[in-house]
PAGUMAR-645807 format. One line per field, with one value per residue (C-alpha): y, z, x; residue number from 1. Coordinates in nm, 3 decimals. Example, Ala and Ser with C-alpha at 12.3 -4.5 7.8 and 13.67 -1.06 7.14 Angstrom:
y <- [-0.450_-0.106] .
z <- [0.780_0.714] .
x <- [1.230_1.367] .
kevo <- [1_2] .
REM end
This chain:
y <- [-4.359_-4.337_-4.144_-4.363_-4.293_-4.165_-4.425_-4.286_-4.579_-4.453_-4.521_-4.907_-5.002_-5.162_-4.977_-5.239_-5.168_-4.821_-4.859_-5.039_-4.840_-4.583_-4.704_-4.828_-4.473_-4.316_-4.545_-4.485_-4.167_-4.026_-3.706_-3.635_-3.526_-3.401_-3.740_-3.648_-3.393_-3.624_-3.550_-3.437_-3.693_-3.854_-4.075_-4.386_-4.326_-4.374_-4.161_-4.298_-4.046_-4.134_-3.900_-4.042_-3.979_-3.783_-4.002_-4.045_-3.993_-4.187_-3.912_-4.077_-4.139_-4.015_-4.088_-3.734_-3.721_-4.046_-3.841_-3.549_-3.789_-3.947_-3.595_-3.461_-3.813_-3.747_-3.396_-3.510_-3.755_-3.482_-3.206_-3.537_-3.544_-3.188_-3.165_-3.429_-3.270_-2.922_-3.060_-3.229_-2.959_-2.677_-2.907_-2.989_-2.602_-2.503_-2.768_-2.597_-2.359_-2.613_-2.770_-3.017_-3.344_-3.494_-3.865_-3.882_-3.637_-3.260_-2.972_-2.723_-2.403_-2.202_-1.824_-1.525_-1.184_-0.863_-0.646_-0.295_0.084_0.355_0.461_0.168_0.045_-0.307_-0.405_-0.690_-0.947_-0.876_-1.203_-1.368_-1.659_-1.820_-1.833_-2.101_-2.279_-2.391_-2.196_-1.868_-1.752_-1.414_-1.157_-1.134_-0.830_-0.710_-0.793_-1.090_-1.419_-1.733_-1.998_-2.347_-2.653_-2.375_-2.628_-2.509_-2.332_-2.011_-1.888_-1.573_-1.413_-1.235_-0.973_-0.790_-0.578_-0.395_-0.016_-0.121_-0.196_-0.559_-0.690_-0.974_-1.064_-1.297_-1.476_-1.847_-2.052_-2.218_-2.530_-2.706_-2.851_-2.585_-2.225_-1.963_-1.640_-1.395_-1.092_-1.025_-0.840_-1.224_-1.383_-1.464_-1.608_-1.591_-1.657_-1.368_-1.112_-0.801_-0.547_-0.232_-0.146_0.163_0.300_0.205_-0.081_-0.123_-0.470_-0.436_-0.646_-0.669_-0.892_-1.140_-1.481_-1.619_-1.645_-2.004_-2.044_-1.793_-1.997_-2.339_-2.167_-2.012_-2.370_-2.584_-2.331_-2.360_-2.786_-2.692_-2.526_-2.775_-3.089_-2.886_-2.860_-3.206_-3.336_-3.129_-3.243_-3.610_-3.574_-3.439_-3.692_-3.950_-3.755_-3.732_-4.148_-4.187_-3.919_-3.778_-3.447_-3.177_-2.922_-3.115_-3.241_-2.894_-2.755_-2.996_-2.890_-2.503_-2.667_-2.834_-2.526_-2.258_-2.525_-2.445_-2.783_-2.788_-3.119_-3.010_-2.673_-2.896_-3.139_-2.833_-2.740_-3.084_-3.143_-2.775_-3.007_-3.302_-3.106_-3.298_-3.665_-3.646_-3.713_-3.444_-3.425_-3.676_-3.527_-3.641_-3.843_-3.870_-4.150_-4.081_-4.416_-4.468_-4.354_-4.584_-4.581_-4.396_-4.006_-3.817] .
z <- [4.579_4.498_4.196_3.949_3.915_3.503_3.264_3.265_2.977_3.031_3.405_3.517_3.816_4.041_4.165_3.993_3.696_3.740_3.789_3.453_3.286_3.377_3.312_2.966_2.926_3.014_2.818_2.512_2.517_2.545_2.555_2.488_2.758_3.051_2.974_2.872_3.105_3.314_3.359_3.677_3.948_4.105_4.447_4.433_4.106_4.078_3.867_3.676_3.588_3.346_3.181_2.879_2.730_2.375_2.067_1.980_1.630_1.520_1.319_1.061_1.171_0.993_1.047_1.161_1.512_1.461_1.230_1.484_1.783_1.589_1.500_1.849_1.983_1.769_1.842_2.195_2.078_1.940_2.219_2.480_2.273_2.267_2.646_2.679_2.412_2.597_2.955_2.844_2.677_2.948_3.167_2.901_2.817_3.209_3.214_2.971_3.179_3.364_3.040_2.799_2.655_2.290_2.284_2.594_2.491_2.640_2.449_2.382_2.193_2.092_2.214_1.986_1.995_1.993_2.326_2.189_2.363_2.356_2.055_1.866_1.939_2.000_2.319_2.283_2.585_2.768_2.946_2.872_3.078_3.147_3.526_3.760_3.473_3.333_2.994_2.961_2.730_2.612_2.300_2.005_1.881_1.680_2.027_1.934_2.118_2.085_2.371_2.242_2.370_2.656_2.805_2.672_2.902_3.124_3.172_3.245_3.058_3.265_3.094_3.260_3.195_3.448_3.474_3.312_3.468_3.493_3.303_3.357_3.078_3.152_2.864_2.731_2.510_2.205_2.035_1.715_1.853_2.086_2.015_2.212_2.032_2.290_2.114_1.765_1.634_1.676_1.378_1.232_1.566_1.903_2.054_1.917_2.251_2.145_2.462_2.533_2.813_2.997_3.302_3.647_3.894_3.924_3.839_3.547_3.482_3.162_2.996_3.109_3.093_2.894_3.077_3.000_3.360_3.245_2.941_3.114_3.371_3.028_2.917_3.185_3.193_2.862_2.935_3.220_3.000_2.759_2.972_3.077_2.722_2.658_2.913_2.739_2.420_2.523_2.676_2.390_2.205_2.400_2.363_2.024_1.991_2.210_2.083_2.382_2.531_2.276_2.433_2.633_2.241_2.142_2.431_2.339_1.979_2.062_2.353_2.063_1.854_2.114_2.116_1.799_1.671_1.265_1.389_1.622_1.376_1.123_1.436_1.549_1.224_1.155_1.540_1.453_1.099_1.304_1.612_1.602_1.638_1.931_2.227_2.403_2.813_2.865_3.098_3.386_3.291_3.570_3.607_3.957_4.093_4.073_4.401_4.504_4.744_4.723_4.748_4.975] .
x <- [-2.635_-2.240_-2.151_-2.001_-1.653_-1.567_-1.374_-1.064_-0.935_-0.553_-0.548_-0.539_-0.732_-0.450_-0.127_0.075_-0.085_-0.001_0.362_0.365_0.180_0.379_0.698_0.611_0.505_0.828_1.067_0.788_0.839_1.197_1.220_1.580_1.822_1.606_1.335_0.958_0.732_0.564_0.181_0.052_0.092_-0.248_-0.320_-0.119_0.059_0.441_0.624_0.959_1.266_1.475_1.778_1.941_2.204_2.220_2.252_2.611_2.719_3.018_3.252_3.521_3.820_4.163_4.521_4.562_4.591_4.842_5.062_5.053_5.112_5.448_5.546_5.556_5.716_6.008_5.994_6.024_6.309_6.540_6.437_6.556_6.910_6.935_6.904_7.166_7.423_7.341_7.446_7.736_7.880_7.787_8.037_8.292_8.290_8.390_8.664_8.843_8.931_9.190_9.304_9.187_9.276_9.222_9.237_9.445_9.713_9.690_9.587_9.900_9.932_10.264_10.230_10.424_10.391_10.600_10.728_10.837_10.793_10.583_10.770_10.733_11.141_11.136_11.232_11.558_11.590_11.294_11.171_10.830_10.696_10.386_10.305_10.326_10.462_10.834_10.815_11.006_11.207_11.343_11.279_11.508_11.654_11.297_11.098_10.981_10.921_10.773_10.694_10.638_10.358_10.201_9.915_9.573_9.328_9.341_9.694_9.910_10.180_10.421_10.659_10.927_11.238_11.451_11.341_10.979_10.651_10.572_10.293_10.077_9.805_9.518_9.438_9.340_9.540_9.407_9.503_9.521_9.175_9.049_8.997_8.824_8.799_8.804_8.917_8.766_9.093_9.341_9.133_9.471_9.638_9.445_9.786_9.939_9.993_10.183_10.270_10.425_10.593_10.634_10.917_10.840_10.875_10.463_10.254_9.995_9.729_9.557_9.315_9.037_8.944_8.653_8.352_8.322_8.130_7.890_7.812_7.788_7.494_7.359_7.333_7.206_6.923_6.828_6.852_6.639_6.357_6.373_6.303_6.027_5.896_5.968_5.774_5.461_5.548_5.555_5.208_5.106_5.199_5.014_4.672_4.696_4.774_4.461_4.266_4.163_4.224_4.261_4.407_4.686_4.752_4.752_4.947_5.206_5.248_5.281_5.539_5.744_5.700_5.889_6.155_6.212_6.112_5.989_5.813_5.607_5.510_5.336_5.168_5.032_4.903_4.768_4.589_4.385_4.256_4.180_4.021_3.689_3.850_3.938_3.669_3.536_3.504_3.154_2.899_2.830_2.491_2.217_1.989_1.775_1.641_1.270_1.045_0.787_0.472_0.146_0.165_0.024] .
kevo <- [1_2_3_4_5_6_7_8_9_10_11_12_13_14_15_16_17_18_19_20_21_22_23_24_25_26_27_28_29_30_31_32_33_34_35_36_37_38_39_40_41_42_43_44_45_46_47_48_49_50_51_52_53_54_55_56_57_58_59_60_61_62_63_64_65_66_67_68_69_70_71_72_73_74_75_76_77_78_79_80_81_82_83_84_85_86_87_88_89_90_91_92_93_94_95_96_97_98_99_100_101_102_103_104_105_106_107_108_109_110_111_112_113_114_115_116_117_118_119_120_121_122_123_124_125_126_127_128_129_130_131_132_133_134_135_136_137_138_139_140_141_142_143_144_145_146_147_148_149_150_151_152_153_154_155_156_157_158_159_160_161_162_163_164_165_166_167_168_169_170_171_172_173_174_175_176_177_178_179_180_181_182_183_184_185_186_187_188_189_190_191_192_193_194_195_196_197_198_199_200_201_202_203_204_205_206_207_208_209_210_211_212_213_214_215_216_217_218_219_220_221_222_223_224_225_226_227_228_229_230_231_232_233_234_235_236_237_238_239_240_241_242_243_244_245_246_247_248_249_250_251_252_253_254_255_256_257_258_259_260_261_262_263_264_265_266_267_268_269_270_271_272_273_274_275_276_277_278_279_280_281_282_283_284_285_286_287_288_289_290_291_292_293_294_295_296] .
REM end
């Protein structure tokens, strides 16, 4: 005589009912994250896994990541203008070297100074020119001279008088419009040249041109570092408009902020207030697909 098999009230007699049963139960019952603990599985049953997804909680939204995002874009602006004011000037700067033009017309100075001895007696007719160049002219009784509309840029000032050394000074000369300090003791005149000469027949060379190629390298790096910046910036910008991606907003506004940009200082400020608008990296949400037929 067969045992009669106990009422189980929960479990439906046909696998179909099973499977619905047990997928009614699952959806039911969600557990969160990682779904409910399923029971322990029996002959025929099939099981149902389902992962869902946290409940997500709509934040209010401010202006403040827009107001951070159009502070860095015109940080970005300025650092772009800066970049183009820094290369044109590191090339206008080593073109002066060769001369320079205002409004078509060249650049001239007027060059003065005193020749005298060792002694301090001024030496009368000694002759002052400019090198490779037409001007020349000689000193007056009190050593003085003066050499009119000398072209502006690097140039050398020969002085000679028989039974003296020779002396050639390397120097630049300044206009009206251009002036390149060079020495800190010709604030009055940087075209002022005083020298003194000694006895002998040798060649001395004095003086030094302004490193203006050294300054043009000095600032086409620094145009370098800032496009490099601006690009961050920029980016920056753009997460902060969309509100995603904190940190590339936030790398962006410390980016703006060693380029010495006041802009990108208070965007900075204002994206570390408005940290929790912006949307945070999703996880990767699993969803395994349902497994069917009797087990074993």
């Amino acid at each position: 005589m067969e045992k009669e098999k106990p009422e189980n009230k929960n479990m439906p007699d046909t696998k179909d009912e099973k499977k619905e049963v047990h997928y009614h139960y699952y959806m039911d019952q969600r557990g969160g994250p990682q779904g409910p603990v399923p029971p322990q599985r029996r002959p025929g049953e099939v099981h149902y896994h389902y992962y869902y997804e946290p409940p997500k909680v709509t934040k209010p939204r401010s202006s403040k990541p827009t107001i951070a995002g159009i502070l860095l874009l015109l940080q970005g602006i300025f650092s772009i203008a800066l970049i183009a004011l820094l290369i044109f000037a590191g090339f206008f700067v080593s073109d002066l070297g060769s001369g320079f033009e205002f409004f078509g017309e060249e650049a001239k100075g007027d060059l003065t100074g005193t020749v005298t001895l060792l002694d301090g007696t001024p030496v009368e007719n000694a002759t002052v020119s400019v090198v490779d160049t037409q001007h020349i002219t000689r000193t007056n009784e009190n050593g003085d001279y003066l050499i009119y509309n000398v072209p502006t840029g690097n140039q050398q000032i020969k002085v000679e008088k028989e039974g003296y050394n020779t002396i050639i000074l390397k120097t630049f000369v300044n206009s009206e419009h251009i002036k390149v300090q060079t020495d800190p003791d010709k604030d009055s005149n940087p075209n002022e040249n005083d020298f003194v000469l000694t006895e002998g027949d040798d060649i001395i060379e004095k003086g030094s041109y302004p490193p203006l190629e050294l300054v043009k390298n000095i600032m086409l790096v620094c145009a370098a570092v800032l496009i490099v910046l601006s690009i961050l910036v920029l980016m920056g910008a753009y997460a902060a408009f969309k509100r995603e991606n904190f940190k590339l907003a936030l790398i962006g506004g410390i980016a703006g902020t060693i380029s010495m940009g006041l802009f990108a200082l208070i965007a900075l400020f204002i994206l570390l207030l408005s940290k929790d608008e912006f949307k945070k990296p999703q996880k990767d949400t699993e969803m395994m697909a349902p497994t069917g037929g009797e087990n074993p």
